[in-house]
N, C-alpha and C positions, 0 to 999 in steps of 0.2 A: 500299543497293539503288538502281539506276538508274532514273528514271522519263523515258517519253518525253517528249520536245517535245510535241508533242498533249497528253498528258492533262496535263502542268504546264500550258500555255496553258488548259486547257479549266477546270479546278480553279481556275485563278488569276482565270478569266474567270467562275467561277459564285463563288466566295468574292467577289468585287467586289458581284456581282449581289442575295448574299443579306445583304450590309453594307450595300445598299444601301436594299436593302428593309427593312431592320429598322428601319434609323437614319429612313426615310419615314414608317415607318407610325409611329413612336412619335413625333416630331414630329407626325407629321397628326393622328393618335387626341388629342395632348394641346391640339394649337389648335381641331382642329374642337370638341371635347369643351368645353372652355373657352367659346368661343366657343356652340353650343350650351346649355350654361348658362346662362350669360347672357341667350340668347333667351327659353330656360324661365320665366325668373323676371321677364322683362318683360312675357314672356303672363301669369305669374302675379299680379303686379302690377296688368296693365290688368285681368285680370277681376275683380281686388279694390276698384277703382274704379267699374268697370261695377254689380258687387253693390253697391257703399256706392250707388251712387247711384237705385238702382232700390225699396233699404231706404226713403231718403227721399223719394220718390215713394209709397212705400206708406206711409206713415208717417200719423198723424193727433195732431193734435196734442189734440183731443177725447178721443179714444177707444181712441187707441193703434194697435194693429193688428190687423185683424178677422181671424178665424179662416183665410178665406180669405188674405188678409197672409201670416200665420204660417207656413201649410200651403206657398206661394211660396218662402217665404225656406227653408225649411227641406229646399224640392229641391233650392235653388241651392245648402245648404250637403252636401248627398247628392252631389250632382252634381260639386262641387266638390272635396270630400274636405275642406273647412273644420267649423274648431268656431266659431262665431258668437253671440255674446254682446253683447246691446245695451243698455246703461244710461242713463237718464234723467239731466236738470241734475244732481240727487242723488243719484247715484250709484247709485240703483236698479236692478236689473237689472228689465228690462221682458221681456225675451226671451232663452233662449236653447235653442242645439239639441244633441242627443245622439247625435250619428252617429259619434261616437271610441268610441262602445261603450266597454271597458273603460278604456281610459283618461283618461277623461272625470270621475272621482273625483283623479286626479291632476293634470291641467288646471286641473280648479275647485279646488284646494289651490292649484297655483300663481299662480293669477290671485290668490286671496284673500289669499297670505302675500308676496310679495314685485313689486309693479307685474306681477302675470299673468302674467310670464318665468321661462320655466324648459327647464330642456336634459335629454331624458329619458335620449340616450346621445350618445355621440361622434359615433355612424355614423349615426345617425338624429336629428337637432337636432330640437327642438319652438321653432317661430318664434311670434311675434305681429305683426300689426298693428295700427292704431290707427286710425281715419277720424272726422269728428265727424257727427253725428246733426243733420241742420240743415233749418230751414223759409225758407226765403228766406236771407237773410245770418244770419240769428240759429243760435246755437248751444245747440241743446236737450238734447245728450246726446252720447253716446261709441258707435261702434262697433270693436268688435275681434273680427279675423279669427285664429282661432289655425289652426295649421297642422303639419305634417311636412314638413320637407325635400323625403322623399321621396315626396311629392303631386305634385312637379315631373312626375314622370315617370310621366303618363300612360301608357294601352296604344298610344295613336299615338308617345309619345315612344318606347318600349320599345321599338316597329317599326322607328325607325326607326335608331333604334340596331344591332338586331339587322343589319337589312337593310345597315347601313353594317360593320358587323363582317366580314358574309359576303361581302360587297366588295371588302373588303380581303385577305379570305384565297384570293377567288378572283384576285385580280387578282395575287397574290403568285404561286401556283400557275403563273398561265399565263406571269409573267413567269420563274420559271424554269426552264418547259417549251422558250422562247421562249430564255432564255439560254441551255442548253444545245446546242441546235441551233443557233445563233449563232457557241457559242465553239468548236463541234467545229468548225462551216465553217470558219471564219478561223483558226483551228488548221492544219489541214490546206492552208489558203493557205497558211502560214507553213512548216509543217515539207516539206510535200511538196516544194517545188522546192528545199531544206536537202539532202533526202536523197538528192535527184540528185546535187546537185553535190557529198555527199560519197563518193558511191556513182564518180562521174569522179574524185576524189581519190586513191580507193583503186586507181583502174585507174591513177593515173597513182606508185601508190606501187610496185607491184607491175611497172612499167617499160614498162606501156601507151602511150608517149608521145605515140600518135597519138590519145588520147582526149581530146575536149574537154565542154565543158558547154554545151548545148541550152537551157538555160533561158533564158525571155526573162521579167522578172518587173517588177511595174508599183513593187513596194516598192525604193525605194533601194538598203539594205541587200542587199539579193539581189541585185539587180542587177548593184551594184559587188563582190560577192563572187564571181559565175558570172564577169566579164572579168577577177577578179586570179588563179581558178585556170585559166583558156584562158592568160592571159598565162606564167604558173608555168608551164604545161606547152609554148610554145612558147618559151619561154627554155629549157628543159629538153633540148628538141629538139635549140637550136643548139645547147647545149653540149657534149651529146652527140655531133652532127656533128661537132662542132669536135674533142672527142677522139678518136674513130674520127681524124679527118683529121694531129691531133697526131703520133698513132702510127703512121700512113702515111707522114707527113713526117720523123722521126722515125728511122724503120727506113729511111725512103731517104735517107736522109743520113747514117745512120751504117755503111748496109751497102756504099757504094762506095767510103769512104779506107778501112775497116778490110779488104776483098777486096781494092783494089790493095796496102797495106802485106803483108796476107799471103802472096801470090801473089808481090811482091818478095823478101820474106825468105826464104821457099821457094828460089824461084831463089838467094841467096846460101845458102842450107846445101847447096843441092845444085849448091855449085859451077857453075851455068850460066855466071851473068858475075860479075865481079869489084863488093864497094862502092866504086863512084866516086864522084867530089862531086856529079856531075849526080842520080847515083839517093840519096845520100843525104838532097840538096836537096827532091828529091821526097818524101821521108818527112818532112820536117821540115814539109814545107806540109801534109803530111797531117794533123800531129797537131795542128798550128797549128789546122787546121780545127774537129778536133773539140774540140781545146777552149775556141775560140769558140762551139761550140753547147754545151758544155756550161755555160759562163758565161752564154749567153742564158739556158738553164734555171733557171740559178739566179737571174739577173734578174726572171726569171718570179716567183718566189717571195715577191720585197721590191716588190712594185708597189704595194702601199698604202703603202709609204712616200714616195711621192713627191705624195699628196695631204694627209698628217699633217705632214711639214717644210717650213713654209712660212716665210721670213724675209721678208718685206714691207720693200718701199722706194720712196720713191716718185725716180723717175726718168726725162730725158728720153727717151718709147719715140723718136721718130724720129730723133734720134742714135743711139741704140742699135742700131735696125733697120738703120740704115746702115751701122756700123761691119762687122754682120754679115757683108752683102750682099758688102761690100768684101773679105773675109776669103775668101768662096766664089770668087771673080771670077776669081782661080788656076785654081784647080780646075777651073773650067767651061771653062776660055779652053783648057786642057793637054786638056782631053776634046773641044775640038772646040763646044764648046758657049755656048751669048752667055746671061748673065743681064740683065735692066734692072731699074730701079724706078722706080714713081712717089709719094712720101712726102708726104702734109702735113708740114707742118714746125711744130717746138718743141710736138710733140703730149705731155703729160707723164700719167702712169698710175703707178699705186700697187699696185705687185705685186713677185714674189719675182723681180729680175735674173735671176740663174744659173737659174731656172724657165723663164723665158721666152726665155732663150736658147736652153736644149735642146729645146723646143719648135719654134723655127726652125733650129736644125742639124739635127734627126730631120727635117722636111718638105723643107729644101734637099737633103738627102740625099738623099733618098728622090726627088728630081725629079731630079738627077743620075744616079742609079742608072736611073729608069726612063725617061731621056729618049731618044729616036731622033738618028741621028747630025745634026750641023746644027741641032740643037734651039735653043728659046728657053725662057725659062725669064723671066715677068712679077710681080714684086714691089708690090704697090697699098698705100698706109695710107691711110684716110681716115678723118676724125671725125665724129661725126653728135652730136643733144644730150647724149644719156645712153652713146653708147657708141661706141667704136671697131673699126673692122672693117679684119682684116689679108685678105690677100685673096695665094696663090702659086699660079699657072696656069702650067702647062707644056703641051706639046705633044706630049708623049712615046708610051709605048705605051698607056697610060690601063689602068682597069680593068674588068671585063666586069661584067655586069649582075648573074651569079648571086653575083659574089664580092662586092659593092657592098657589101651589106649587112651583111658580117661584117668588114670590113677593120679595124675599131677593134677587134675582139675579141683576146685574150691569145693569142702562138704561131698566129694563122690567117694564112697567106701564100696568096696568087692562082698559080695553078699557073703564072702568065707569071714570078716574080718565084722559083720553086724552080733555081734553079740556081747553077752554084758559082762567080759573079763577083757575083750581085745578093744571095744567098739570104742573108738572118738569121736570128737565131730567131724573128720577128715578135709584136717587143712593142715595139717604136718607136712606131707612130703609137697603143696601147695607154699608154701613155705619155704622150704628146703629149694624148692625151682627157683623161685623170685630172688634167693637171695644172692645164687649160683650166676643166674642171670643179671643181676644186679653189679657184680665181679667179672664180667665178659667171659663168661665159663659157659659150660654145658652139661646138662646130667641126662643119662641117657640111663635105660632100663632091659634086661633080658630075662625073662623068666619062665618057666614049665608049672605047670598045675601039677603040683606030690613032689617036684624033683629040687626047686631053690629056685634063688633070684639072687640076681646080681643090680647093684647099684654103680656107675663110671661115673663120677666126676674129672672133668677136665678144665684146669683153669688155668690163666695166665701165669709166665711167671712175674714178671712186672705191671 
């Protein structure tokens, strides 16, 4: 059976509470206790010195002690809960009192058979003391105080015993009247703003994807949990844009070769014109076409393989970048078009060659492709302590503001870039990301609609 968030929180926050209180009170019950003891029997002690000494103040060494004497000591020993027996140099008893009632025959046994000690049960010890009977320094005699344990604990002690027991049972009480109220609050801190954001989960499982999560929450945890499902659900967004867009691009592209190959063939069955080389030509660039996009598609598919095969080496980049540059310069020169660069030189980096060359063929291309006639096309490397920054700015048509943001994504093309001398399947600069990324680098993008685009590569040097 499932139990909620709140009542495990709440259970979990009173079971603490009442471990709490147990493992307190029995420590505290066994030091106060202890300690309380101890007090007991120092009171009891000092009023057994206070009596010895008040005996020898009444004392006479003439006559003993007058009636009035007797009658004194024998409050003190009422009053006390003491048996008191007091013996002469010779071992006489000269006094003693009867306030043990019954067991006062078994007292006087033990006094008389073995040094006056004796234990009458476990639970209830019978003590003695001993003081001497004395007139100045001189020592005339023995007093012995007999006793029970449980003389300790007067009706003041017994108070306050009691008074401290009911203390404790009410302080237990209120502390977990006090904890439950506590752990339901902070329970419901905890689960409430849970069940929002799994309550937006569920709108965004269901294909809500305009749903996000409201919660602003002061706990970490929460917090970072409400921006990972708003993040979840606007990755969700583009990608779903992005497929809506796939299948738009997708069906216009494969509905214009396969309508004009139809519409030809048509015309050759129904004898209109004749297959010549020029219309056969036409059909051949048709199919050529499609199955260039059908190979981007399947490009599409192995893109993590271009972040998992990595051969590392370490080699000179500004040689390298050069050699590139030098390779495009054709190309740009046949289009009308001037590349430059500006290189640090014998700059050296520890990455995958053939990785990083298609990372600058995909961007050279792609400036080529999207450059305006008379274009320039600017090549930068420069080193800085920890890292190197490639830097390709063109001048070209650039890219718009809505499309900026998706341009790294898999199959997304800028509607300036769909047509059938630029169009790919647009997973080039998808590509170009993973592989950068791949290398703890980063590519970052700037660009104006009519004015150019720049490409920043920054990567590690080591």
């Amino acid at each position: 059976m499932k139990i909620s968030l709140v009542k495990k929180l709440s259970l979990a926050f009173l079971l603490t509470v009442i471990i709490s209180l147990i493992t307190a009170s029995l420590i505290s019950n066994y030091m106060i206790g202890k300690k309380f003891n101890n007090y007991l029997v120092n009171e009891h002690k000092a009023m057994e010195v206070k009596t010895a000494t008040t005996i020898n103040n009444l004392y006479n060494e003439k006559i003993g002690f007058s009636t009035a004497s007797e009658d004194e000591i024998l409050r003190y020993a009422s009053a006390q809960n003491l048996y008191i027996q007091i013996k002469n140099i010779n071992g006489e008893i000269i006094f003693t009192s009867n306030n043990l009632n019954s067991t006062q025959k078994t007292m006087m046994n033990s006094m008389m058979g073995s040094m006056m000690h004796n234990s009458l049960n476990t639970t209830d010890q019978y003590s003695e003391d001993k003081y001497p009977l004395k007139k100045g320094n001189k020592s005339i005699g023995t007093i012995t105080f007999g006793y029970y344990n449980s003389s300790y604990f007067n009706s003041s002690a017994q108070t306050f015993i009691m008074t401290l027991n009911h203390s404790f049972l009410l302080s237990a009480l209120i502390a977990l009247i006090l904890g439950l109220i506590i752990s339901i609050f902070f329970s419901k801190q905890i689960s409430l703003p849970l069940t929002k954001i799994t309550s937006t989960a569920n709108k965004i499982r269901t294909g809500d994807l305009e749903a996000r999560s409201l919660v602003i929450s002061k706990t970490k945890e929460i917090d970072d949990l409400s921006t990972s499902i708003n993040y979840l659900a606007e990755t969700l967004q583009k990608q779903e844009l992005l497929r809506k867009r796939l299948t738009s691009d997708m069906a216009h592209e494969l509905r214009t070769p396969l309508t004009n190959l139809k519409s030809h063939i048509e015309a050759l069955l129904d004898k209109v014109f004749e297959p010549t080389d020029e219309i056969l030509t036409g059909f051949y660039e048709e199919i050529q076409r499609l199955i260039k996009l059908v190979n981007g598609l399947n490009d599409a598919a192995k893109l993590e393989q271009a972040t998992t095969l990595l051969n590392k080496s370490r080699f000179n980049l500004s040689l390298e970048l050069d050699k590139i540059i030098n390779s495009f310069k054709p190309l740009y020169e046949t289009s009308g078009l001037k590349i430059y660069s500006e290189l640090a030189t014998n700059l050296e980096i520890f990455m995958d060659k053939d990785k990083f060359k298609q990372v600058i063929y995909n961007l050279l291309s792609n400036a080529l492709k999207y450059s305006k006639e008379n274009g320039e096309v600017l090549v930068t490397l420069k080193a800085f302590a920890n890292t190197i920054i490639i830097e390709i700015k063109d001048n070209g048509i650039g890219i718009s503001e809505k499309d900026l943001p998706f341009i790294f994504e898999r199959l997304y093309r800028s509607d300036e870039s769909r047509n059938k001398n630029t169009g790919g399947a647009g997973i080039g600069l998808t590509i170009v990301k993973n592989i950068v990324e791949a290398h703890k680098g980063t590519i970052k993008v700037t660009s104006s609609l009519g004015v150019g685009t720049t490409f920043i590569i920054a990567l590690p040097k080591n």
